[in-house]
Backbone as ProteinMPNN parsed JSONL, in Angstrom:
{"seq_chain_A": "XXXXXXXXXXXXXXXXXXXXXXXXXXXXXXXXXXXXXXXXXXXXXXXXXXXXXXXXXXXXXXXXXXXXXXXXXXXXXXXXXXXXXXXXXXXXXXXXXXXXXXXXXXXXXXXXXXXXXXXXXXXXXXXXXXXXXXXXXXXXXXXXXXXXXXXXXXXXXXXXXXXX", "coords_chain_A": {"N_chain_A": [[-23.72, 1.623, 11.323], [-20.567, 1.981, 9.679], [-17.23, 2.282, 8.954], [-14.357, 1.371, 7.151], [-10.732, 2.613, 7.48], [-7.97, 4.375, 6.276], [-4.993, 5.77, 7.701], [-2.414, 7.471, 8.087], [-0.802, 4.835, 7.049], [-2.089, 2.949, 8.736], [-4.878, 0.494, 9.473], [-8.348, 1.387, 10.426], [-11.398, 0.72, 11.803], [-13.872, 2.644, 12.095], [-16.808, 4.647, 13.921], [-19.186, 6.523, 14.015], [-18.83, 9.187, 16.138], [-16.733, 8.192, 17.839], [-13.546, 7.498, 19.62], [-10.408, 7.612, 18.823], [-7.005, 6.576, 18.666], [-4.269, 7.273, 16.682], [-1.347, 7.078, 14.659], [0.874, 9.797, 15.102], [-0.087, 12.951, 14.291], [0.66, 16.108, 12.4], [-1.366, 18.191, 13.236], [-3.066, 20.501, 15.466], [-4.781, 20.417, 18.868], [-7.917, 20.547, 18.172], [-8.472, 21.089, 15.654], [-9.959, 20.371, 12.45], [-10.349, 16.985, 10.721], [-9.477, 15.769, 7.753], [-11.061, 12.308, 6.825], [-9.096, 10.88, 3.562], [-9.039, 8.415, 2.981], [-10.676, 5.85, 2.414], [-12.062, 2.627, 2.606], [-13.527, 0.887, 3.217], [-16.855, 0.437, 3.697], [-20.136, 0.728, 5.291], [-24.009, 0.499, 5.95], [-25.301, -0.81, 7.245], [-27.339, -1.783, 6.082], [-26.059, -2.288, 3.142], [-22.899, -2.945, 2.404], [-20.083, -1.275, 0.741], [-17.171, -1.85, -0.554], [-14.451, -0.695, -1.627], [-11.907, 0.106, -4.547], [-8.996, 0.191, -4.665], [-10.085, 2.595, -2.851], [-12.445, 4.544, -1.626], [-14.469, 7.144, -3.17], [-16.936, 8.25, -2.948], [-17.354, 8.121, 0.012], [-17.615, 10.391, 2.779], [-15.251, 10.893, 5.939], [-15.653, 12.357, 8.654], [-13.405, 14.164, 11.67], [-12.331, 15.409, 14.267], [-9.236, 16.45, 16.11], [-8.371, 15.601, 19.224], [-6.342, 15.356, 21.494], [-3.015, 15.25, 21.657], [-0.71, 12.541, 22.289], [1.256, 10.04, 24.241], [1.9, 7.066, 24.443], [1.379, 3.718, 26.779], [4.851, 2.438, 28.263], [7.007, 0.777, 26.885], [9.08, -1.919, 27.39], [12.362, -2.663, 25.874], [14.592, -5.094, 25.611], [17.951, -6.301, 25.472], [20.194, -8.868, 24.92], [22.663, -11.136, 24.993], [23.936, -14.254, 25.284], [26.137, -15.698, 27.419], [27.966, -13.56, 26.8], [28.049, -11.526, 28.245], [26.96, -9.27, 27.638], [24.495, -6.938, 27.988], [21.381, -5.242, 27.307], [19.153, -2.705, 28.091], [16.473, -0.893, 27.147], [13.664, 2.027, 27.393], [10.684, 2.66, 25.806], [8.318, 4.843, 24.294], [5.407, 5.452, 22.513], [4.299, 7.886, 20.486], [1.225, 9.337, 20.01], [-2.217, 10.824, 17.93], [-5.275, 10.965, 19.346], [-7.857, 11.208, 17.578], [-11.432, 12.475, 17.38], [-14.46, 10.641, 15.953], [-16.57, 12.408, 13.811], [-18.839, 12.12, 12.329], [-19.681, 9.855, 9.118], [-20.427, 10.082, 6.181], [-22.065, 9.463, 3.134], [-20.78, 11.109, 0.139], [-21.844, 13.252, -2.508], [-24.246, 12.376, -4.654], [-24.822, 12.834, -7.102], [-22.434, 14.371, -8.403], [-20.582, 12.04, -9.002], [-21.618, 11.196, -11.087], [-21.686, 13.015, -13.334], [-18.967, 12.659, -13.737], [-17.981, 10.564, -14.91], [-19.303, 10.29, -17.462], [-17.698, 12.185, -18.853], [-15.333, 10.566, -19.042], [-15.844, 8.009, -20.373], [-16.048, 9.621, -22.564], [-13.531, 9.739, -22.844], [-12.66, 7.319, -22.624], [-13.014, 6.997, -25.254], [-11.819, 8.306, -27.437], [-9.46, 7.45, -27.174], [-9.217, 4.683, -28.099], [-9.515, 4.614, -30.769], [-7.445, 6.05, -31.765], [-5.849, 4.662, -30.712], [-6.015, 2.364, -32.791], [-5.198, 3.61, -35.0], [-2.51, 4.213, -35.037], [-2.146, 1.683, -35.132], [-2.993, 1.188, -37.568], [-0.629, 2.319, -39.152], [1.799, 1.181, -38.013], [3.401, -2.023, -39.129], [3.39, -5.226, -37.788], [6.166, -6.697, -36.853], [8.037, -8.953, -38.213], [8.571, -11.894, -35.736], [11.905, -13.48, -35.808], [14.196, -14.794, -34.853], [17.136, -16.277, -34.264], [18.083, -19.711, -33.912], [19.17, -21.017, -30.737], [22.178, -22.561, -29.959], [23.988, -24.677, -27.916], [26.157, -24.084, -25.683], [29.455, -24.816, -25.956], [31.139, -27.475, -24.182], [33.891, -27.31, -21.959], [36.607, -28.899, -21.137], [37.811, -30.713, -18.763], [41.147, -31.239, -17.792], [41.348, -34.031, -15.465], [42.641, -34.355, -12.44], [43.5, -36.68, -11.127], [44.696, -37.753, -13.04], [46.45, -36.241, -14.022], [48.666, -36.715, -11.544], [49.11, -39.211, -12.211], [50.781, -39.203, -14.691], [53.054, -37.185, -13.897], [54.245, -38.692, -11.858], [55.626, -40.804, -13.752]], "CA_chain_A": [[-22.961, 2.278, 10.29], [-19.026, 1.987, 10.009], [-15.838, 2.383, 7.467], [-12.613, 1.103, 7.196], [-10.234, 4.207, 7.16], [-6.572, 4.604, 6.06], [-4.449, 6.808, 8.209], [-0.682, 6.989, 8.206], [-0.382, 3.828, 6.535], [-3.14, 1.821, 9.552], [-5.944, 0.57, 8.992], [-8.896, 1.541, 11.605], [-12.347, 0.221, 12.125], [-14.871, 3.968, 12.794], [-17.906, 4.082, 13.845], [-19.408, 7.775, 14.421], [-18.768, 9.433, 17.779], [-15.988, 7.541, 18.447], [-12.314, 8.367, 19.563], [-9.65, 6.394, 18.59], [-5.957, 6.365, 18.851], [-3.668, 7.032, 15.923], [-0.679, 7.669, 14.97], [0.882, 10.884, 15.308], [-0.34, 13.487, 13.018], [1.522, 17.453, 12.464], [-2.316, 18.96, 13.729], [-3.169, 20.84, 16.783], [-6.013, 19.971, 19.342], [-9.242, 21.317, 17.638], [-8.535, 21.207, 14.214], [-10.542, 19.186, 11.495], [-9.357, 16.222, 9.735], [-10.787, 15.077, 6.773], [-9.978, 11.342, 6.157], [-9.324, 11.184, 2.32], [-8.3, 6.919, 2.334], [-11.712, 5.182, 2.893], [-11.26, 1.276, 1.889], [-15.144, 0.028, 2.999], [-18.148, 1.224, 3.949], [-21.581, 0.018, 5.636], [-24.882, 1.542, 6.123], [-25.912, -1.682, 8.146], [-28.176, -2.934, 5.144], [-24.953, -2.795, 2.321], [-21.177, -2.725, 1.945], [-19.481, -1.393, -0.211], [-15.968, -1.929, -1.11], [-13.076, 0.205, -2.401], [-11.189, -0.903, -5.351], [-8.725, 0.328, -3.684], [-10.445, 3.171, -2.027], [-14.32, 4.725, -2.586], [-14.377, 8.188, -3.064], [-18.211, 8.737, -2.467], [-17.66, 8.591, 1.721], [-16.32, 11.536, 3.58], [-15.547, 11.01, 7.078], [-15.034, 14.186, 9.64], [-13.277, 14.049, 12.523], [-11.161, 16.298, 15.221], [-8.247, 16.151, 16.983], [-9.206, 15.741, 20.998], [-5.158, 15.975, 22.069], [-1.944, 14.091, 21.338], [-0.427, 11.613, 23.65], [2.202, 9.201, 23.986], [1.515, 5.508, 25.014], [2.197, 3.098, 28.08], [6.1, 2.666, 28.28], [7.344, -1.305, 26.719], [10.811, -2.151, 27.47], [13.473, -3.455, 24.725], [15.621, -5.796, 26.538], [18.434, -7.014, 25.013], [20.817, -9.788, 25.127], [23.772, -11.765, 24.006], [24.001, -15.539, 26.47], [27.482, -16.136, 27.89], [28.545, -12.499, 26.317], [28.232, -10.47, 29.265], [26.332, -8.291, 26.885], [22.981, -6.535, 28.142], [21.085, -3.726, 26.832], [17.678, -2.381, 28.46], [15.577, 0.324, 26.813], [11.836, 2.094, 26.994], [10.091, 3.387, 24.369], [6.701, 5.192, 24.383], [4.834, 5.661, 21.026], [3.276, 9.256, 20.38], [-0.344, 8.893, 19.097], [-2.892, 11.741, 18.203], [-6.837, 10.948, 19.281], [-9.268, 11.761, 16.904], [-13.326, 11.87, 17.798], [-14.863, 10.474, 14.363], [-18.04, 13.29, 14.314], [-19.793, 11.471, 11.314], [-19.591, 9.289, 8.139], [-21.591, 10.313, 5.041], [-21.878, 9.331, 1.663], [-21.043, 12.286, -0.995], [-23.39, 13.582, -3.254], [-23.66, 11.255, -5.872], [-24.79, 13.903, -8.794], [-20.896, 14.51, -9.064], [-20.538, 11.483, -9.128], [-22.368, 10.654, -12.401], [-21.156, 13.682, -14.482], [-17.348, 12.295, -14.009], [-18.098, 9.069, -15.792], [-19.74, 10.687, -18.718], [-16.122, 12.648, -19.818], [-13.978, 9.622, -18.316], [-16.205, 7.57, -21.203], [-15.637, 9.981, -23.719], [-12.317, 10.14, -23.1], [-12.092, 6.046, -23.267], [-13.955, 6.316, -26.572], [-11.435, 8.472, -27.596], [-8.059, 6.185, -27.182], [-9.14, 3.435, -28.715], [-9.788, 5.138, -31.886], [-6.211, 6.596, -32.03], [-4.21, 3.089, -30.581], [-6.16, 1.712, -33.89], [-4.558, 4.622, -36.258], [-1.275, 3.788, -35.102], [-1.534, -0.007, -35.117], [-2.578, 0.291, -39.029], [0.477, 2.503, -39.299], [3.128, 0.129, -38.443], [2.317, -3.75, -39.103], [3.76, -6.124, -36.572], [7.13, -7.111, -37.506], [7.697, -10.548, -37.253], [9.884, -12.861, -35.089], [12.573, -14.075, -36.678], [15.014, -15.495, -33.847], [18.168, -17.496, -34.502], [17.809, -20.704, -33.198], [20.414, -21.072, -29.878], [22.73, -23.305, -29.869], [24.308, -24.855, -26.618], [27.613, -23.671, -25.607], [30.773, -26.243, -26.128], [31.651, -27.979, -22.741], [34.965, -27.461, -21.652], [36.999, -30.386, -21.186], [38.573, -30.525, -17.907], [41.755, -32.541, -17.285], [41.361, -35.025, -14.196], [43.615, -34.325, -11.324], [44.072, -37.648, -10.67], [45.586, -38.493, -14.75], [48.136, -35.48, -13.951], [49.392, -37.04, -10.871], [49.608, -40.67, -12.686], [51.381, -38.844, -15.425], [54.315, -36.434, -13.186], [54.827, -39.683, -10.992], [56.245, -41.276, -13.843]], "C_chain_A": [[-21.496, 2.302, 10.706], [-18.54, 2.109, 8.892], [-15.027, 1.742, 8.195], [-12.089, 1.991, 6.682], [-8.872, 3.805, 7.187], [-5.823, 5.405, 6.704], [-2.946, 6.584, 8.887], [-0.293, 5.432, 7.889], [-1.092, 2.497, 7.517], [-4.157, 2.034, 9.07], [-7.218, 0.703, 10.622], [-10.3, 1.384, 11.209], [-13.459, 1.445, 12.712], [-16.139, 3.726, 12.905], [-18.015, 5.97, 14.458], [-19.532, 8.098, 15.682], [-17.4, 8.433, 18.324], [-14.582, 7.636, 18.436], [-11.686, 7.245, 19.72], [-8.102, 7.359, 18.028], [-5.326, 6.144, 17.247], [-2.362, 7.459, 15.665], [0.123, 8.982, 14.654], [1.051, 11.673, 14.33], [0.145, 15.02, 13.359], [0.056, 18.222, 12.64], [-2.616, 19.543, 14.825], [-4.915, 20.879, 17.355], [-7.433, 20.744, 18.423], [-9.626, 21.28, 16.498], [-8.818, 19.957, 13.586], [-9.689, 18.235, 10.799], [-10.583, 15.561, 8.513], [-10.384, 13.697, 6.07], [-10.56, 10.754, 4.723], [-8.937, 9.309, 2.017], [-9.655, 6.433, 3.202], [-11.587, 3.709, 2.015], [-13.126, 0.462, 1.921], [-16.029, 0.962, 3.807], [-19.513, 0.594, 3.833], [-22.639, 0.977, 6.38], [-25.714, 0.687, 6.567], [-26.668, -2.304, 7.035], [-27.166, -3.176, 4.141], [-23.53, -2.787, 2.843], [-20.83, -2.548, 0.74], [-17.626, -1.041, -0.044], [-15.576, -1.028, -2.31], [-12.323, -0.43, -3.243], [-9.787, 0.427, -5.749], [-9.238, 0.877, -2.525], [-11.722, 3.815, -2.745], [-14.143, 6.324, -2.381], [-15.676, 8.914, -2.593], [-18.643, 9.182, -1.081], [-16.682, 9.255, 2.014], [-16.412, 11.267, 5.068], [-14.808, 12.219, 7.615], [-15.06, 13.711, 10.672], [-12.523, 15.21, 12.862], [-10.366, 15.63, 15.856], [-8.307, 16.283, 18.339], [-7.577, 16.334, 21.32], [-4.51, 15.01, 21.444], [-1.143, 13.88, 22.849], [0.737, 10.514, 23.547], [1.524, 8.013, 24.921], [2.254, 4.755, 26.051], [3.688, 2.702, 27.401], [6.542, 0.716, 27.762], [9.373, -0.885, 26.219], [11.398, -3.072, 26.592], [14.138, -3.793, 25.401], [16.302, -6.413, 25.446], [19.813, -8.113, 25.432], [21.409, -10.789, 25.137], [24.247, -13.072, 25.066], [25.55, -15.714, 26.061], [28.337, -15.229, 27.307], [28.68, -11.513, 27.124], [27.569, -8.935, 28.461], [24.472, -8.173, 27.252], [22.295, -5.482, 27.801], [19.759, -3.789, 27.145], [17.34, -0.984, 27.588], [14.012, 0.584, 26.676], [11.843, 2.94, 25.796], [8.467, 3.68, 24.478], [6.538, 6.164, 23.106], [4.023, 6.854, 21.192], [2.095, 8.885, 19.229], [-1.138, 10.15, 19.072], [-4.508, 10.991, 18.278], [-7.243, 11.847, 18.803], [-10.882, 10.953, 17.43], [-13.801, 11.943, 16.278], [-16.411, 10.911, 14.599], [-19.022, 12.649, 12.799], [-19.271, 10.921, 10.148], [-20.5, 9.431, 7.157], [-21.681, 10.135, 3.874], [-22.207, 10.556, 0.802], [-21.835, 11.914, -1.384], [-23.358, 12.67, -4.646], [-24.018, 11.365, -7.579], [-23.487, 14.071, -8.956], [-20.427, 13.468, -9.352], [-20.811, 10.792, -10.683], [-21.894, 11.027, -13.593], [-19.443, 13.226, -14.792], [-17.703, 11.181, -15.046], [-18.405, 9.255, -16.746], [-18.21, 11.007, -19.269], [-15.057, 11.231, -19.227], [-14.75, 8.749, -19.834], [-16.22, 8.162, -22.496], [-14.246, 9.949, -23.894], [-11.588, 8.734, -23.627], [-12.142, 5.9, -24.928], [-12.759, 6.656, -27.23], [-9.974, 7.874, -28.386], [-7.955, 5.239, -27.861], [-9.168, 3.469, -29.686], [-8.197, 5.373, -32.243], [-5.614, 5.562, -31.728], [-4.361, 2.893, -31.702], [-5.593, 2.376, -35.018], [-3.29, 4.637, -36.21], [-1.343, 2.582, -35.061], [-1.623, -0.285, -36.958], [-1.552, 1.033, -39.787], [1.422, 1.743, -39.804], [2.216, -1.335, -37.842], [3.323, -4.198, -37.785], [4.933, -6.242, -37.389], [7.678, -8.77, -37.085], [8.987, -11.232, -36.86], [10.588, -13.134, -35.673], [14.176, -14.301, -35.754], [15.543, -16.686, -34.475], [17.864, -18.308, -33.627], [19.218, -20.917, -31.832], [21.259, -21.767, -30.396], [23.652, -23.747, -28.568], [26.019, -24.819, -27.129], [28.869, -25.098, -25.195], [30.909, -26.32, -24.843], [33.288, -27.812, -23.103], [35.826, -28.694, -21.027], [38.267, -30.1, -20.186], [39.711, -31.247, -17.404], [41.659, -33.06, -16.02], [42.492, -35.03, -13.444], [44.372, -35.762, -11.273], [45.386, -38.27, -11.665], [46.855, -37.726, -14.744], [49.017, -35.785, -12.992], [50.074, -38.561, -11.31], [50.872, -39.751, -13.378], [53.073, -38.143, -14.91], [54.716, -37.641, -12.38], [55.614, -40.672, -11.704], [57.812, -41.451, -14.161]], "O_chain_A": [[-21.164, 2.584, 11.857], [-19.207, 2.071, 7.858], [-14.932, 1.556, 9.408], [-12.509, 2.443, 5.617], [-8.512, 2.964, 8.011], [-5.945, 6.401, 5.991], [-2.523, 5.86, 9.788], [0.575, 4.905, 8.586], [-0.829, 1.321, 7.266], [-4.579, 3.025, 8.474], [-6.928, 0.174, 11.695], [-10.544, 1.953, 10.145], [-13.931, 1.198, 13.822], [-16.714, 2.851, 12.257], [-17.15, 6.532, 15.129], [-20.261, 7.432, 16.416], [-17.438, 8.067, 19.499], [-14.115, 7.862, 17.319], [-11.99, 6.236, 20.356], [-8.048, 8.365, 17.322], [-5.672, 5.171, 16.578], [-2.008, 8.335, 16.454], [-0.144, 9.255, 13.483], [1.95, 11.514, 13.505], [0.079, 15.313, 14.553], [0.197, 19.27, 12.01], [-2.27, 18.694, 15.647], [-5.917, 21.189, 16.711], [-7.284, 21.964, 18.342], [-10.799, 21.389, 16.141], [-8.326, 18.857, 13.839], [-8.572, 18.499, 10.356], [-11.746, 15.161, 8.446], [-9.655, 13.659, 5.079], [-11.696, 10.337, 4.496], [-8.589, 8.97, 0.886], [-9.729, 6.582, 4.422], [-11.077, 3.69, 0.894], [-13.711, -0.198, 1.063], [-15.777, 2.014, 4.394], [-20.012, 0.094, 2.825], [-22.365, 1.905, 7.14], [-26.903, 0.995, 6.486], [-26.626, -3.534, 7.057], [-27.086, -4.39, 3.959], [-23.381, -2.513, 4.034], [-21.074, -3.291, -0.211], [-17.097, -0.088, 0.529], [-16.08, -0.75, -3.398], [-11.946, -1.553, -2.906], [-9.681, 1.214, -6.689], [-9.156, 0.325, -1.428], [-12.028, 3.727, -3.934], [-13.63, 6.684, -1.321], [-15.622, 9.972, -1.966], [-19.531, 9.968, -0.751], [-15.476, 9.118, 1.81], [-17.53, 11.369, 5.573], [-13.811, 12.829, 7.229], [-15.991, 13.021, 11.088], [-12.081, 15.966, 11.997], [-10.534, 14.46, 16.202], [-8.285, 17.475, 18.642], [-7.42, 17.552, 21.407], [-5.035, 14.094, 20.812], [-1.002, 14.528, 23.887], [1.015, 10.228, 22.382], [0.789, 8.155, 25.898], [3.445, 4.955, 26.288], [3.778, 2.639, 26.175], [6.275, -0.293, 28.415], [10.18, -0.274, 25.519], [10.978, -4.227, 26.538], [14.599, -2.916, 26.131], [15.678, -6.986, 24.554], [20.334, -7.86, 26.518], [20.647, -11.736, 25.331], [25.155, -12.678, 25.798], [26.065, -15.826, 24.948], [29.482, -15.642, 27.125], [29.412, -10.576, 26.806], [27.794, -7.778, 28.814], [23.552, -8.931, 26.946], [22.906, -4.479, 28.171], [19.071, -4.696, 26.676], [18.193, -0.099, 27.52], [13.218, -0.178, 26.124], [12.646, 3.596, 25.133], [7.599, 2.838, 24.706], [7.167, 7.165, 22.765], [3.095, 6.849, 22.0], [2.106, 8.383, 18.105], [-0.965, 10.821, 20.089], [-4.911, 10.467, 17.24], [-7.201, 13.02, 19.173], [-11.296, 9.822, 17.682], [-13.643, 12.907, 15.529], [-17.265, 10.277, 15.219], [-20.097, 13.22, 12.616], [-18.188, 11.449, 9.894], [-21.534, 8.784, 7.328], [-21.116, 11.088, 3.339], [-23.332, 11.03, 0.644], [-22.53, 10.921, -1.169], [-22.426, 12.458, -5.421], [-23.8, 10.714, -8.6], [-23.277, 13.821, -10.142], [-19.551, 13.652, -10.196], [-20.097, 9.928, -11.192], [-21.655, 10.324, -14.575], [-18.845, 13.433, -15.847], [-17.451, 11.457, -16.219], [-17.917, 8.421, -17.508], [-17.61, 10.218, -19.999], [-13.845, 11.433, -19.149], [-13.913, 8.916, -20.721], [-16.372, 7.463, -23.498], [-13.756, 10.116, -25.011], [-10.651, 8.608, -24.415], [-11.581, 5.076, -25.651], [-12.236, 5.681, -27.769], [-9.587, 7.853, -29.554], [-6.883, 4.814, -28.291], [-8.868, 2.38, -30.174], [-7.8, 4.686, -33.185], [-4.66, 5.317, -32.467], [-3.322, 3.034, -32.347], [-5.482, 1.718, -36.053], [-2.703, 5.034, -37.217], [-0.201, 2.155, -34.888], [-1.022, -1.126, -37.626], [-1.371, 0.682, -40.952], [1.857, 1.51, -40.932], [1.334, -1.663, -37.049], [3.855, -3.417, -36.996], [4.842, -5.935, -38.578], [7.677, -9.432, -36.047], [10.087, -11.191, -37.41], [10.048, -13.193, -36.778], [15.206, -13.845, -36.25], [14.984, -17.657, -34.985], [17.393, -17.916, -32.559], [20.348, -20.94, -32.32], [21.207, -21.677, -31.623], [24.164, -22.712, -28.141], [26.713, -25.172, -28.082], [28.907, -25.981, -24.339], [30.819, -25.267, -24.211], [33.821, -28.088, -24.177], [35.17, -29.414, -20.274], [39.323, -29.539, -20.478], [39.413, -32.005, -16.481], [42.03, -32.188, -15.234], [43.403, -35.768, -13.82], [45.591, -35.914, -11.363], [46.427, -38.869, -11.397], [47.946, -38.101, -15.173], [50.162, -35.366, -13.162], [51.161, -38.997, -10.931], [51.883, -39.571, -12.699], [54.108, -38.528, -15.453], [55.925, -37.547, -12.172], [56.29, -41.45, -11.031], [58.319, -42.573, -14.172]]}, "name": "protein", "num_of_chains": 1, "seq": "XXXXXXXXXXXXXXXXXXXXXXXXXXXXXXXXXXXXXXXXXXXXXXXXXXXXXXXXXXXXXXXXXXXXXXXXXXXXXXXXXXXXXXXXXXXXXXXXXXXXXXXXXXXXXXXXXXXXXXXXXXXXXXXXXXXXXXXXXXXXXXXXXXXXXXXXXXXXXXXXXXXX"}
């Protein structure tokens, strides 16, 4: 069993029980997260896919601690400029332990679609009461016409011409 999960704009690969590195979220050690961007989802015999995202799986996780990452140096440098510039940089990340993956209940599921289908039925009824309103009005576009060339005198005909 696994998802593909959304979090701060990465995408991450869960699998239940498992702590993984992200990046840094405004929570403190202990406290629940509930991740609300699920993209796929497998239960080892299906998949299902998000169109964008599936709302039926909830995954729950905690926050273990936050941490910053090994140190990678920005070197920079400009050849035969006498120009050098070194710098580190270490990325703050919070680990979360992903404590299970479960597919909602899928009675709520059912009753949404009923009013989301009345509500289509709805619309289409009313576009059609304003379309026999007003009729179409029809095209009626002047034809272009291409813009006059300008007629450039020749350098060369004004130097014949002043030379004589």
């Amino acid at each position: 069993m696994y998802a593909i999960i959304q979090i701060a704009g990465k995408q991450f690969k869960v699998k239940p029980g498992m702590v993984l590195n992200v990046p840094t979220l405004d929570l403190e050690p202990g406290k629940k997260v509930n991740v609300e961007r699920v993209l796929a989802y497998s239960d080892g015999k299906s998949l299902e896919l998000g169109t964008p995202e599936l709302s039926n799986v909830e995954i729950d996780g905690t926050v273990v601690a936050h941490g910053r990452a090994k140190k990678i140096i920005v070197f920079k440098k400009k050849r035969r400029k006498g120009y050098q510039k070194k710098q580190g940089h270490r990325q703050g990340f919070t680990q979360i332990k992903v404590e299970g993956i479960a597919p909602a209940k899928p009675a709520a599921k059912k009753a949404a679609p009923a009013k989301a289908e009345a509500k289509a039925e709805a619309k289409p009824a009313a576009k059609k009461a304003t379309a026999a309103k007003k009729p179409a009005a029809s095209k009626t576009a002047a034809a272009k016409k291409p813009a006059a060339k300008k007629v450039a005198a020749k350098p060369a005909a004004d130097k014949a011409e002043k030379g004589e």
